[in-house]
GULOFI-650309 format. One record per residue: x, y, z of N, C-alpha, C, O in turn; residue in one letter. Coordinates in steps of 0.2 Angstrom, whole numbers, plus 5000, padded with zeros to 4 digits. Layout:
XYZXYZXYZXYZA;...
% end
This chain:
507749834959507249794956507149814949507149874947X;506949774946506749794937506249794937505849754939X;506249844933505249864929505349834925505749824921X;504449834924504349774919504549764912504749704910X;504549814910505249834904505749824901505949834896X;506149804907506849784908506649724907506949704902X;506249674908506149594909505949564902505849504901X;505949604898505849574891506449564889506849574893X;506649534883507249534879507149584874506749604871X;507849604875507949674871508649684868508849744866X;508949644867509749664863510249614869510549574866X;510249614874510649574878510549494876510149454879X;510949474870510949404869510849354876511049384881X;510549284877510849214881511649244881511749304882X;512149224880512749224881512949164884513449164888X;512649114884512749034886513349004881513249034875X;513848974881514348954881513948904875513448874877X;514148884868513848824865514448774867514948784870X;514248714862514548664864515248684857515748664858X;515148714853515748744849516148764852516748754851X;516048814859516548854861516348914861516548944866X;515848954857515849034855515249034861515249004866X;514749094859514149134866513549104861513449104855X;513149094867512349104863512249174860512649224861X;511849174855511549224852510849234853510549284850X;510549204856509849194853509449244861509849264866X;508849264861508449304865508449254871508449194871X;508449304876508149264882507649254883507349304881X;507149214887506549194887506349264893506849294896X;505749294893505549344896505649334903505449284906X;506049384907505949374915506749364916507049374922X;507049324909507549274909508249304907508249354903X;508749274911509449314906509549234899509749244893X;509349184900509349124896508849134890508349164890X;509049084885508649074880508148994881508148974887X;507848964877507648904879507948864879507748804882X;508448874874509048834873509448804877509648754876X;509548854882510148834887509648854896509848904900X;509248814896508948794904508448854906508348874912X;508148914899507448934901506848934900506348984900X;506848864899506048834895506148774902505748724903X;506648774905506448724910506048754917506148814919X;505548724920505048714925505448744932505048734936X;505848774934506348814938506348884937506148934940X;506748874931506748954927506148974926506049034927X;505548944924504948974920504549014928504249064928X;504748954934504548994939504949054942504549094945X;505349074943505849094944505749164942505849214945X;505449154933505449214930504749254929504649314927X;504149194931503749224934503649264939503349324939X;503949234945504149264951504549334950504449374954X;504949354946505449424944504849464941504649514943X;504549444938504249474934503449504937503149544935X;503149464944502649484946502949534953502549574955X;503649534955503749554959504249624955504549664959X;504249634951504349684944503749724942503849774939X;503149704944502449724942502349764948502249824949X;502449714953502249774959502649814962502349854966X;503249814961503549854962503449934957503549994959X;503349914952503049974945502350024949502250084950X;501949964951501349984954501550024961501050064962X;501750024963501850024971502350124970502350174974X;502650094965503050164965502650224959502950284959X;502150204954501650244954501650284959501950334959X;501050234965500850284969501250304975501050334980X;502050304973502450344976502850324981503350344984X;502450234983503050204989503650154985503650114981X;504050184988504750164986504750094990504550074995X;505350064985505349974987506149974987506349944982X;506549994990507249984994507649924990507449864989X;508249944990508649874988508449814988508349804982X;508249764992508249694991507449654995507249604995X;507249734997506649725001506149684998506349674992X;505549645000505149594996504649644994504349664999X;504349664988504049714986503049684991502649714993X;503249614991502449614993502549635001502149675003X;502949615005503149655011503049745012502649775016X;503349765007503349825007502449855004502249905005X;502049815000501349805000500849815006500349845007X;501149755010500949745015500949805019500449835020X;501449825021501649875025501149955025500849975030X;501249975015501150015013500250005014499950055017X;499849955012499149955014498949965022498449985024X;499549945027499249935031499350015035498950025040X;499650045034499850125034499250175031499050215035X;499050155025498650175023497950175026497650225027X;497650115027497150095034497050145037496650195037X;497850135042497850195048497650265047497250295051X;497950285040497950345039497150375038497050425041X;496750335035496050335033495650325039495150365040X;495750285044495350295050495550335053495250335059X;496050385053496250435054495850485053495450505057X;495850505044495350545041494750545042494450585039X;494450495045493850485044493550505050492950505050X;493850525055493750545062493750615061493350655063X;494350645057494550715053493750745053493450795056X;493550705046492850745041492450715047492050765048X;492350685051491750675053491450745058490850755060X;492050785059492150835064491750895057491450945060X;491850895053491650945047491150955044490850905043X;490851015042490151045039490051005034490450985029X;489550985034489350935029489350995022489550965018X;489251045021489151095017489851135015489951195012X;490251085017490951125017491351065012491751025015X;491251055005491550985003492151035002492550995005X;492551084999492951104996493651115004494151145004X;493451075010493851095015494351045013494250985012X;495151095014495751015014495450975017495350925014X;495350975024495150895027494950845023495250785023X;494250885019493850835015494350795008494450745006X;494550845007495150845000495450775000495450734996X;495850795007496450745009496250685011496650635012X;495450685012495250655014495350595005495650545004X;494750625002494650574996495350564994495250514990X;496050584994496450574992496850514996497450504993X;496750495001496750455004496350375005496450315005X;495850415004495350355002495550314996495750254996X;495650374990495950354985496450294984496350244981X;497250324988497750284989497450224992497550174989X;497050214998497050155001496450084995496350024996X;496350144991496050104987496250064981495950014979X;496850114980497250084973497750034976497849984972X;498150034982498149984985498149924986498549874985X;497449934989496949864991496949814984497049754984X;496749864975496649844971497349784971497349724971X;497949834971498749804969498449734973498349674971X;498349764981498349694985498049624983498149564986X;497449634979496849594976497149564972497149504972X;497549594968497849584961498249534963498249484959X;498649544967499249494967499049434973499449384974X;498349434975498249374979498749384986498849334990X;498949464988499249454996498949425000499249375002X;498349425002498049375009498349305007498649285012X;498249275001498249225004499049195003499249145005X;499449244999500249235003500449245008500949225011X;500049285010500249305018500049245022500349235027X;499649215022499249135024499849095024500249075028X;499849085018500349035015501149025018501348975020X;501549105019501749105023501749095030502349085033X;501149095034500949105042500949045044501149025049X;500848995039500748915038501348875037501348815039X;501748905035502148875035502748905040503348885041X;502548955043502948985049502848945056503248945060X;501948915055501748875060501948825060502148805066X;502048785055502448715053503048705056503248665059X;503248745053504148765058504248775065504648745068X;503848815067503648835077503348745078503548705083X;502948725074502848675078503348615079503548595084X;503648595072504248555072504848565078505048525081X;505048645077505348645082505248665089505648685093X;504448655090504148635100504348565102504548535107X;504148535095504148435095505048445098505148425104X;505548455093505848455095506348445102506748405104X;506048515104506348535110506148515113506648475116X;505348495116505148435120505348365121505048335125X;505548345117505948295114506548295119506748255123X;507048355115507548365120507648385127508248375129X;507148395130507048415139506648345140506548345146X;506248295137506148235138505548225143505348195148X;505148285138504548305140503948235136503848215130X;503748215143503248155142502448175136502148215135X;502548095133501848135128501048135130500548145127X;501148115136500548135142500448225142499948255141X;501048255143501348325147501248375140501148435141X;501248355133501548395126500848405125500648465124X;500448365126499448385123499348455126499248505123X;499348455133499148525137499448585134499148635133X;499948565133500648625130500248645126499948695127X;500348605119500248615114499548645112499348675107X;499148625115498448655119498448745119498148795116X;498948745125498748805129499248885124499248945126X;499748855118500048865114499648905109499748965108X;499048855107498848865103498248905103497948935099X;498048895110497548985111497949055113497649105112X;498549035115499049095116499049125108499049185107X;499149065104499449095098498649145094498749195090X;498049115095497749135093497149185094496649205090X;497249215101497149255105497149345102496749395103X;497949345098497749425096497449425088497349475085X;497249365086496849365079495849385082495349415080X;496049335090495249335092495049435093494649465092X;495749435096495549525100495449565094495049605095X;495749545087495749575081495049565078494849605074X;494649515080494149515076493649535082493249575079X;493549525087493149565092493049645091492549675092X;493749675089493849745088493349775081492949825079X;493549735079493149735072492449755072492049805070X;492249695076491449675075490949725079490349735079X;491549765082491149825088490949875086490649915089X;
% end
C-alpha cells in the first residue's frame, strides 16, 4: 500500500506514448501514474485515485497506531477489525479498573487502561473520518441485493409458486435480522 507521500508526483514522468512516438514527460495527476493529458483528468481515474489516495490515508493512520495493513488487505476492513478488537479490549479493562482503589490512579491497570481507551479512541476518530458505518451499510445493501436476486432466482428454478415466495421471503427476513435485534437488546441492558 503507498503512503500518502508516494501518491504525489515526484520525478516519475506520465511515460504515455505521444502520438510522435516518444514518452510523456509531463507530471502525473496526484494519486495517478497519468498526467491529464493522457486519461487522468477523466471521471474514472479522478475516482480511482481518490480511492488510492483515501485508502493510503488510512493505511498511514492505522499504522501510526501500530496496526499493520498486510499486502492487498482492504485497509477499511482491517479498520473494521482493528475498532472492533479494540471495543473488546476496553470492555475488558473496564471490568479490570472497576476491581481497583479508586486512590490508586498510578496502578498499571489503571495506565493500561487510559492507553486503551486512548487507542479505541483515535480509532473511532480514523472511523468517523472516513465515514466506515455508512460503507459498511453500503456494502450490507448491496450484499442484500445480491442474496435477494439470487433467492428470486433459485425459487424460480425449483418452480416455487408466487403464492409460496411471500412466506419465505418473510420468514428470511426476521431470520436475517434477528442477530442485529439480539445486538441491540444487549446493548439497551
Amino acid at each position: 500500500m503507498a503512503r500518502p507521500d508516494e501518491l504525489q508526483p515526484h520525478g516519475a514522468p506520465c511515460g504515455a506514448r505521444t502520438r510522435s512516438g516518444g514518452t510523456c514527460g509531463h507530471a502525473p495527476m496526484v494519486g495517478q501514474r497519468r498526467c491529464r493529458f493522457h486519461g487522468g483528468a477523466s471521471p474514472q481515474a479522478r475516482r480511482a485515485a481518490k480511492h488510492r489516495i483515501e485508502r493510503a490515508r488510512v493505511s498511514a493512520a492505522l499504522g501510526r497506531l501500530g496496526v499493520a495493513v498486510e499486502g492487498t488487505a482492504d485497509p477499511l476492513e482491517v479498520l473494521a477489525h482493528a475498532l472492533s478488537v479494540a471495543n473488546g479490549d476496553l470492555h475488558t479493562m473496564q471490568g479490570m479498573v472497576a476491581n481497583v482503589e479508586p486512590t490508586s490512579a498510578s496502578d498499571p491497570t489503571v495506565r493500561l487502561y487510559a492507553e486503551t481507551l486512548d487507542r479505541a479512541s483515535r480509532l473511532a476518530k480514523i472511523a468517523a473520518d472516513t465515514n466506515l458505518a455508512e460503507r459498511m451499510a453500503t456494502v450490507a445493501e448491496a450484499d442484500a441485493v445480491a442474496l435477494h436476486a439470487a433467492l428470486e432466482r433459485a425459487m424460480t428454478f425449483v418452480g416455487l409458486a408466487l403464492d409460496d415466495r411471500e412466506p419465505l421471503m418473510h420468514a428470511l427476513a426476521v431470520e436475517l435480522r434477528r442477530p442485529v435485534l439480539q445486538l441491540q437488546a444487549g446493548a439497551a441492558a
